[in-house]
N, C-alpha and C positions, 0 to 999 in steps of 0.2 A: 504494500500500500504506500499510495505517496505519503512525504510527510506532510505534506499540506491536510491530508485527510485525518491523517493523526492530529496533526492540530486543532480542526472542527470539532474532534470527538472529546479533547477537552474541556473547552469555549462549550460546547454541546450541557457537559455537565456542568459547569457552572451557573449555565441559564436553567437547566432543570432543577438546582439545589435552591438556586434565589426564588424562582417563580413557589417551586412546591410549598417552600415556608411562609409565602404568602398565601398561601392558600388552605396549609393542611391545619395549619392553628383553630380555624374558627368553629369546627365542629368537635373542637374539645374544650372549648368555651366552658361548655355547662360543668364538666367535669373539674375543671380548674375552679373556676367559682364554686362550688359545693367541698373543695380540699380545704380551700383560701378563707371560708365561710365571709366574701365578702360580696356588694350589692353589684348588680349590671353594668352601672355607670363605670365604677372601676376597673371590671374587669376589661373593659372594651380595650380599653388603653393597653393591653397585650397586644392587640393589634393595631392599634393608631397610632401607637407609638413607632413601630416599624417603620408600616408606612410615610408614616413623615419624613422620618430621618432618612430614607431611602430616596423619595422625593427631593427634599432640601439638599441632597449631598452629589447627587448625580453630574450635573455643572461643571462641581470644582473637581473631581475625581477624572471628566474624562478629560481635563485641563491636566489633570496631575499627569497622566499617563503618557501624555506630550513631553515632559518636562524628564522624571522620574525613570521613563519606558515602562510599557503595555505589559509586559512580563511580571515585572518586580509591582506594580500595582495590583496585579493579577493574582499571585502566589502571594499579596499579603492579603489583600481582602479574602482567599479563599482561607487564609490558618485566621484570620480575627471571624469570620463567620464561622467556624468551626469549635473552636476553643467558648465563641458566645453560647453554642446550641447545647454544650455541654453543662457550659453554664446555667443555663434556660431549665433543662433539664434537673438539676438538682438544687433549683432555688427554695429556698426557704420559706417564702413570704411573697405576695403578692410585689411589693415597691423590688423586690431585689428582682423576681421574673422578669417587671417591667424595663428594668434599668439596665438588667442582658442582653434584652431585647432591642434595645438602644445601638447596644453594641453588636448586637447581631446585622442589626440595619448599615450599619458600617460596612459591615463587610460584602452585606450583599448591595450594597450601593457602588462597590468598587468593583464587582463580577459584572452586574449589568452595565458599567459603562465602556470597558476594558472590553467585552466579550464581541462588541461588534465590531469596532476598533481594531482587534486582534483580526477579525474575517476579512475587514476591507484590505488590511496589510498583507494581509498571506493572500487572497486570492484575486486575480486579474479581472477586469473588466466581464470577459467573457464567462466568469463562471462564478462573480459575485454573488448574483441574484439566486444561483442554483445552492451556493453555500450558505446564504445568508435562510434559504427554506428549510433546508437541511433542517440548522439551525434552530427555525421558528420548532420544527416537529418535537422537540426537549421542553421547549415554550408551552406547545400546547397538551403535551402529556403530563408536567406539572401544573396546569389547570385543573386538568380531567381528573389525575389519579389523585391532589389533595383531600377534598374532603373523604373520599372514598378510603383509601387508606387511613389519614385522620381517624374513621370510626372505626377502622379493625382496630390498628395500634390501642386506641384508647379503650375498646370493650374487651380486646385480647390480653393486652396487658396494663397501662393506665396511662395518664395524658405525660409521662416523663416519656414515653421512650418516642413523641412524635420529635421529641429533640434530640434526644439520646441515638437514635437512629444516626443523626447527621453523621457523627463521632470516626467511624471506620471507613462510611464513605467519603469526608470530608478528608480524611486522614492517604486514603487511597489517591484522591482526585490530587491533592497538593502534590504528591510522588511524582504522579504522572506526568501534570502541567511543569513541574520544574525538567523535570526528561524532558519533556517533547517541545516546547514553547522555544523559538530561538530565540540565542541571546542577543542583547542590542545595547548601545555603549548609547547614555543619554545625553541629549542633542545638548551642543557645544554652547554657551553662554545663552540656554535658556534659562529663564526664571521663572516663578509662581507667581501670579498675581495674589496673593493672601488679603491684602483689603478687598478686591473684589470677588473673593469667593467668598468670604465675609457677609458681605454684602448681601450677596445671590445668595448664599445660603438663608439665612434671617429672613430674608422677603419672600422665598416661596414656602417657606416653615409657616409663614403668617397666613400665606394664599390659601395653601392646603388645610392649615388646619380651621382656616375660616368655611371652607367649604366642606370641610366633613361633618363642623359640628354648627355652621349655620341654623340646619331646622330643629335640632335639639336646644339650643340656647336662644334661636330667633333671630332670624334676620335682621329687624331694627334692632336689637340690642347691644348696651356701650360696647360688650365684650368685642362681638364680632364686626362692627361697625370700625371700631379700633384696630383689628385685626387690617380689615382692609386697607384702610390709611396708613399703617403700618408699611402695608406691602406697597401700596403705589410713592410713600418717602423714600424707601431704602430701594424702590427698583429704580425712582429717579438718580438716586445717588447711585447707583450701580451704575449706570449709562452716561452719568458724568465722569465716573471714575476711569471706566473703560478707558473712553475717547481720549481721556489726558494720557491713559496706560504705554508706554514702552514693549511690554510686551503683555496687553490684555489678557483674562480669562478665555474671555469670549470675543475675538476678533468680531464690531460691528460692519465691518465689511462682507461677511461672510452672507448677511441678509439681503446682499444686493446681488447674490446667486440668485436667480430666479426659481433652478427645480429645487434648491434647498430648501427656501423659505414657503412654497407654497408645497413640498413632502412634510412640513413641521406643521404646516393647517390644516394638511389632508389628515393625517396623525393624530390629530388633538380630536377632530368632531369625529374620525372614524372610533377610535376607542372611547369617546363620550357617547356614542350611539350602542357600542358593543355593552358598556360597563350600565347603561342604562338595562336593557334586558336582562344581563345575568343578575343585576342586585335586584330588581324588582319580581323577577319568574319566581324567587324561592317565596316570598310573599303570599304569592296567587298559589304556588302550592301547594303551599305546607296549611295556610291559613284560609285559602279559598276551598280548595280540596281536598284537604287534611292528609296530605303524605305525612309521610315522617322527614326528618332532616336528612336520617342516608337515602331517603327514597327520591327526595327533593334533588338533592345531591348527583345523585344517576341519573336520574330524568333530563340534567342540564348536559350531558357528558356527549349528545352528539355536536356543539359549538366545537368544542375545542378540538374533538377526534378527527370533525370534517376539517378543521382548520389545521390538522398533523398532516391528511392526506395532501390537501390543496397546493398549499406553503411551498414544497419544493417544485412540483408541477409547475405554477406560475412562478418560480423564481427562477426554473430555467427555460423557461417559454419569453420572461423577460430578458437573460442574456441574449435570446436569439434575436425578439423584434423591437424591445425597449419597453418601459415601463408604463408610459403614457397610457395606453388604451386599456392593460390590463388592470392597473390600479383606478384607475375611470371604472369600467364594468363590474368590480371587484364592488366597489362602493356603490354603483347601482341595485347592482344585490341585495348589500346590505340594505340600502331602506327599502327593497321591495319585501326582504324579510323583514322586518319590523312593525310595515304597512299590511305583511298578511296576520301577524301576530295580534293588530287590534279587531282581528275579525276573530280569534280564536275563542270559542264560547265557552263558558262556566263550566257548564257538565263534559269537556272535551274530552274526545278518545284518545290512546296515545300516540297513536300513527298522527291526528292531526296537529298534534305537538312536535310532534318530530320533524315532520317535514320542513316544519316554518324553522326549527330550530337548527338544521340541516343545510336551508338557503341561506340562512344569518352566517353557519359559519365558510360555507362556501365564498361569498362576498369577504370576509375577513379574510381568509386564507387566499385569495385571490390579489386583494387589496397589500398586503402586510409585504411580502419579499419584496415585490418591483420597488414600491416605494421605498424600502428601507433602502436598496441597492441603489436609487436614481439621489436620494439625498446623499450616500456617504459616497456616490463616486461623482460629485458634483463639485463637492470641495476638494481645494491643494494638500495634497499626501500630506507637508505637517501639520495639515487640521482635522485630522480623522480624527482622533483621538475627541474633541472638542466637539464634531459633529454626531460622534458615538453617542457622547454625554449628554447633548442636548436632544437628541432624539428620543432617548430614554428618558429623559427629563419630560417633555410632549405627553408621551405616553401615560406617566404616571399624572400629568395635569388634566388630560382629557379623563381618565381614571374619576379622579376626583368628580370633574365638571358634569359629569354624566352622573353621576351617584349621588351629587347635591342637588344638579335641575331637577333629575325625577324622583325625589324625594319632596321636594318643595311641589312641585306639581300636582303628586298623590293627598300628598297635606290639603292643595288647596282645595281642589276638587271631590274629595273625600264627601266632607257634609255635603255638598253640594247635588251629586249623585243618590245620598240620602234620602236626601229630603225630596226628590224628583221620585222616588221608589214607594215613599209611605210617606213620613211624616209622626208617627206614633213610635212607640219603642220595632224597634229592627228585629225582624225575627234572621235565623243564621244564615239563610238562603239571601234576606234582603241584601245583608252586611256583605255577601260571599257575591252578591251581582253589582254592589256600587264599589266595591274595593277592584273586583275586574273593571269596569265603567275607569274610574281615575287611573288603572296602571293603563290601559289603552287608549286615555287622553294623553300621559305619558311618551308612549311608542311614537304615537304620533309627532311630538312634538320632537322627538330623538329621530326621526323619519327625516322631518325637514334638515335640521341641525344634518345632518349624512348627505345632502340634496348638496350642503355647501361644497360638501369634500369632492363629489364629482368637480362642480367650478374647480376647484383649486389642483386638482388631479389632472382635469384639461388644460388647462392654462399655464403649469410648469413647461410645456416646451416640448419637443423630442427630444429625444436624446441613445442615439440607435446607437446599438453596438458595435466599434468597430470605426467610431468617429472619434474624433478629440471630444472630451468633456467638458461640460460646462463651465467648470471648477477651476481647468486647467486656464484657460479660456482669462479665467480673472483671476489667476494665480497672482501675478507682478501687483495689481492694487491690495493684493489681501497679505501677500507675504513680504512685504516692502523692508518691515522690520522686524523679520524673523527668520532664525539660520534654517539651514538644510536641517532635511528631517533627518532621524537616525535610519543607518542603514538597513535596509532587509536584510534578512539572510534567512 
């Protein structure tokens, strides 16, 4: 096998061990709160906490990896998320879980910046898109298999070992990636921007976490209100800083790429569109239809499966004709899945759930390779690392954005549906057809939000294989004051 293949199968595991522990935590919830004897509110912060600081941290991590090399950020984020899951696993007390968790976020903030980064450097033009799907197929089988393992793990043995597990494969993976990863000598009189990661960290810490807990604390409320002004202060001072920078974070030249900046918009509403169905369907299932959580759980598992098959198919269908049409069609899909999901009725069979949950991830898995491949082969080789980061960064924004609209959405239209249904006390049937009514006023509005990502997926440009790049193109404006990247090898 090439080494280049050996190298994906690393990168590979790393995006499978970050994604999974975003995912496998949640359906050991109940079990950790009934150890911890402590209330809901708290315990959430097991995983908000994560998530944040994976969020917040993403930016300056794929800045560091420029600076530091893709390697040695790689093999440390993968032994500090390792050493945290251990941690995790025999904490004591809720604050100390939390606080691993913290650290665990670290580490997996440095795998998913590092990990595409690492694909665009090791593979050429012609076969980025097919590695980059590869790739996605670890992405979306840590989607799939969390919660589902989550509840063997936790009813087989208890909720320590969904962390405890990490231990021997984190301990495997770090062997590996030090073997196979090549070495690279870090670029010659680069520096860190430390105030502006500063910066960008503190301002999207405020973003995120204003939108995860906007409709629990309220919209108009000082907290979250503060939260925002928070974040539009320090993003200002973030874009002043940049521009005076010598060698910025985040190079603002890089936004005048044209298939960069509009792969970062298609990015943000396609995953606000995707993150809207998967947080709201366990709702409608569990709570409209009474599954159970593992039942809930499998029921969602063909999104990500069809999104394991798709991913490499269109990522090397994209090496061949280019990204444009397929990341266009890709998103097509997706809001014609979304637009058949508000037709999906109460009493539904599961074939007609499937189906609609089958086109969503087709459209995802269609959409996700070309355009990861058209934004990181768009910028100048020393900014992969940078475009790595901020692409993942998107991801994790539209994440949020999607999970606070239709949350807020469901909120509002909730009574409203109600009171359209009766008006007197709600019998369960009522409650179970105005909770569907508001999740598929919802869809709908995560339908439009998807409608944009086409624009912005047509309107990036060509960019066929086998032409000069975009990137390349406005190399001399973006790298004026910045050395040669470090060598490949």
């Amino acid at each position: 096998m090439e080494r280049k293949w050996l190298i994906l199968t690393s990168v590979s595991l790393g995006s499978l061990m970050a994604t999974l522990d975003g995912s496998i935590v949640n359906i050991a919830l109940p079990a950790i709160q009934t150890d911890f004897h402590v209330d809901l509110t708290t315990i959430e912060w097991v995983v908000v906490a994560y998530l944040l600081v994976v969020g917040s941290l993403l930016l300056p991590f794929g800045r560091l990896g420029e600076v530091l090399t893709f390697k040695r950020v790689y093999l440390v984020g993968f032994a500090i998320f390792t050493l945290a899951s251990i941690c995790c696993g025999v904490s004591p007390d809720t604050a100390a879980l939390v606080a691993f968790r913290v650290i665990q976020g670290i580490g997996a903030a440095m795998l998913m910046a590092m990990g595409p980064a690492i694909v665009a450097h090791t593979f050429h033009d012609r076969e980025r898109g097919r590695a980059l799907g590869l790739n996605g197929i670890s992405v979306a089988i840590g989607l799939s298999l969390g919660p589902a393992l989550g509840g063997i793990l936790t009813q087989v043995a208890s909720w320590h070992a969904i962390f405890l597990i990490n231990a021997p494969i984190g301990l495997l993976a770090i062997l590996w990636a030090y073997r196979i990863l090549p070495t690279e000598e870090p670029g010659k009189d680069q520096s860190f921007d430390v105030r502006g990661a500063a910066l960008s960290g503190v301002a999207l810490f405020a973003l995120l976490l204003a939108l995860s807990d906007g409709q629990e604390w309220g919209w108009t409320s000082p907290a979250i209100v503060g939260l925002f002004a928070a974040f539009i202060v320090l993003g200002a001072a973030f874009l002043m800083t940049e521009r005076r920078a010598i060698q910025p974070m985040i190079d603002l030249a890089l936004f005048r790429i044209r298939p960069f900046t509009a792969g970062l918009a298609s990015v943000v509403v396609a995953f606000a569109g995707l993150f809207t169905a998967t947080f709201l369907l366990p709702f409608l299932l569990e709570q409209g239809r009474g599954f159970s959580p593992i039942e809930a759980g499998l029921l969602l598992t063909p999104v990500p499966l069809t999104m394991a098959i798709v991913a490499p198919l269109s990522g090397m269908a994209s090496d061949r004709f280019g990204p444009r049409l397929l990341a266009s069609t890709g998103m097509a899909l997706m809001v014609l899945g979304l637009l058949s999901l508000t037709q999906l009725a109460v009493d539904f069979s599961l074939p007609d759930l499937v189906w609609r949950l089958v086109l969503l991830g087709i459209g995802q898995g269609m959409f996700m390779s070309p355009n990861s491949s058209a934004v990181l082969g768009s910028v100048p080789r020393p900014r992969v690392g940078t475009a790595s980061g901020t692409l993942a960064q998107m991801r994790v924004n539209g994440q949020a954005l999607g999970i606070a609209l239709s949350g807020a959405i469901v909120a509002t239209r909730l009574p409203i549906h109600l009171g359209n249904l009766g008006g007197g006390p709600a019998t369960a049937a009522v409650r179970s057809a105005a909770l569907a009514g508001a999740i598929h006023d919802a869809f709908v509005v995560a339908a439009l939000v998807c409608s944009l990502g086409i624009v912005t997926s047509l309107i990036r440009g060509s960019s066929r294989p086998g032409h000069p790049a975009v990137g390349a193109a406005a190399a001399p404006a973006v790298t004026a004051s910045t050395p040669a990247a470090p060598a490949q090898q």
